[in-house]
C-alpha positions, -999 to 999 in steps of 0.1 A, spaced: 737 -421 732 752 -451 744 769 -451 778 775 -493 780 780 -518 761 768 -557 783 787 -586 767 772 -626 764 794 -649 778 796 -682 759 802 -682 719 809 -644 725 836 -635 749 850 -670 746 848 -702 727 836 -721 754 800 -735 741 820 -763 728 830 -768 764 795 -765 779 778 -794 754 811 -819 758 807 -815 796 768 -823 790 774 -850 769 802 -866 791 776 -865 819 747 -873 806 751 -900 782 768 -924 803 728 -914 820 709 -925 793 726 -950 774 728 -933 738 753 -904 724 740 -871 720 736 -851 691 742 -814 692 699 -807 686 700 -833 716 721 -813 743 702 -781 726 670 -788 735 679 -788 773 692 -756 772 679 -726 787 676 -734 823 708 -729 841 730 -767 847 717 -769 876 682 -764 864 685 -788 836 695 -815 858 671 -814 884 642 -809 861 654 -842 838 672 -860 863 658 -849 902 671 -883 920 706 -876 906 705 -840 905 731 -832 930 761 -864 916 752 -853 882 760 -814 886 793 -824 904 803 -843 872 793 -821 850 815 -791 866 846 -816 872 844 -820 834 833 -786 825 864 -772 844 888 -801 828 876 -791 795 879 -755 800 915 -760 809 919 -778 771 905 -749 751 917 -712 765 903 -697 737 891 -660 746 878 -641 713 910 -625 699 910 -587 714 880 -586 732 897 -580 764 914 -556 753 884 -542 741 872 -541 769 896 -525 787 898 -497 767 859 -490 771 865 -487 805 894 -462 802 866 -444 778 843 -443 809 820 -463 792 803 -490 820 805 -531 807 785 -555 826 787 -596 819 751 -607 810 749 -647 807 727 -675 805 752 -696 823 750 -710 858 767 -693 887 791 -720 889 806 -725 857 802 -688 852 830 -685 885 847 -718 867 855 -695 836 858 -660 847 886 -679 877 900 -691 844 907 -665 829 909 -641 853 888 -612 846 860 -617 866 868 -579 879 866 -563 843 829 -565 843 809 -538 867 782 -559 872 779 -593 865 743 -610 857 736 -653 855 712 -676 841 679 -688 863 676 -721 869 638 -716 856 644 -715 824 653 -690 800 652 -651 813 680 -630 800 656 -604 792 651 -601 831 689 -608 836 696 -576 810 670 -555 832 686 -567 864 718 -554 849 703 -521 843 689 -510 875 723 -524 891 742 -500 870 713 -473 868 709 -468 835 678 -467 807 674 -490 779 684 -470 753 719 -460 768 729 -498 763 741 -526 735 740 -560 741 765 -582 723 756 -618 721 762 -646 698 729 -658 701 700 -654 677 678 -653 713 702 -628 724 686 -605 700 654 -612 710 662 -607 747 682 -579 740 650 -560 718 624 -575 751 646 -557 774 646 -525 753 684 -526 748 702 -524 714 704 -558 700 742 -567 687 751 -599 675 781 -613 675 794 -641 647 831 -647 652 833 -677 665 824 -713 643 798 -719 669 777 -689 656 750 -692 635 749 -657 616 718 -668 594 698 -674 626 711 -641 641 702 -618 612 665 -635 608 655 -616 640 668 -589 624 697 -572 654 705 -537 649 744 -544 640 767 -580 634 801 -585 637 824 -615 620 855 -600 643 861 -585 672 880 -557 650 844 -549 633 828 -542 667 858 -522 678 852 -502 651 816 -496 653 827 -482 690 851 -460 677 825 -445 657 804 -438 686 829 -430 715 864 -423 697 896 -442 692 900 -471 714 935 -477 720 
């Protein structure tokens, strides 16, 4: 029986991956002299921003991050697009009893950027960030667990991600996926196979209701 439901931050909660690769791009092109393509900005992902840039760029690390976050938070101000109803969502979960923790790969900064933002930064019981190592959401879901003291199998994860699903199934969790904003890739999520997706926030509500009653 579920008793939480942890919720991805970027693509999922809000539209703001198109935020975190213009911020990139705006700081690192002027870097290397050539535009970026979307695969480009990809394949640095994984460690947090502040990981990526002192892996790829250590002797301008520190100028770099501060651009990056003065654009990230400019940007973020230009496109207030949370995922229609998933707030209130939420929020009704909670009045359930049911426990929701924020699981991202994002950095501790531009996670505090967004969730300042929009103000809900209190909403989540526990929030868990991204590791400036590299990739480790699996650890961040298990980090979320003990913090909240509950097993595996009492959770969902919801992500957008089609690594999401395979962090969520490491860390023993139910793996959702989550396909309603354009930035999704739903082919990518359902070829690793996640125990439910969602094309709207009204689908998941509903897949909730099943389990824990209305949701009002």
């Amino acid at each position: 029986m579920l008793k939480a439901i942890f919720f991805d931050f970027d693509g999922t909660i809000a539209d703001t991956l198109p935020v975190c690769v213009d911020a990139f791009r705006q700081t690192v092109e002027p870097v290397v002299g050539r535009p970026l393509s979307l695969d480009d900005v990809r394949a640095y992902f994984g460690p947090t921003e502040e990981g990526i840039f002192v892996k790829h760029f250590p002797e301008r690390a520190e100028q770099m991050l501060k651009t990056y976050f003065e654009r990230y938070e400019a940007l973020q101000r230009e496109r207030p697009d949370l995922a229609p109803g998933v707030m209130d969502l939420i929020r009704a979960l909670k009045r359930k009893g049911v426990r929701v923790a924020l699981v991202t790969a994002k950095g501790p900064t531009s996670c505090k950027i967004s969730l300042d933002f929009y103000q809900i930064a209190d909403e989540f019981e526990t929030i868990e960030t991204g590791s400036p190592k590299g990739r480790a959401k699996a650890d961040s879901i298990a980090k979320a667990l003990a913090d909240l003291n509950l097993a595996p199998e009492e959770v969902a994860y919801v992500g957008d991600s089609p690594k999401d699903v395979v962090s969520s199934r490491k860390a023993g969790v139910a793996p959702w996926g989550a396909a309603w904003f354009e930035s999704a890739e739903p082919e990518k999520i359902l070829a690793n196979e996640p125990e439910e997706i969602f094309y709207a926030v009204d689908e998941l509500k509903a897949r909730l209701e099943r389990e824990f009653g209305p949701l009002d």
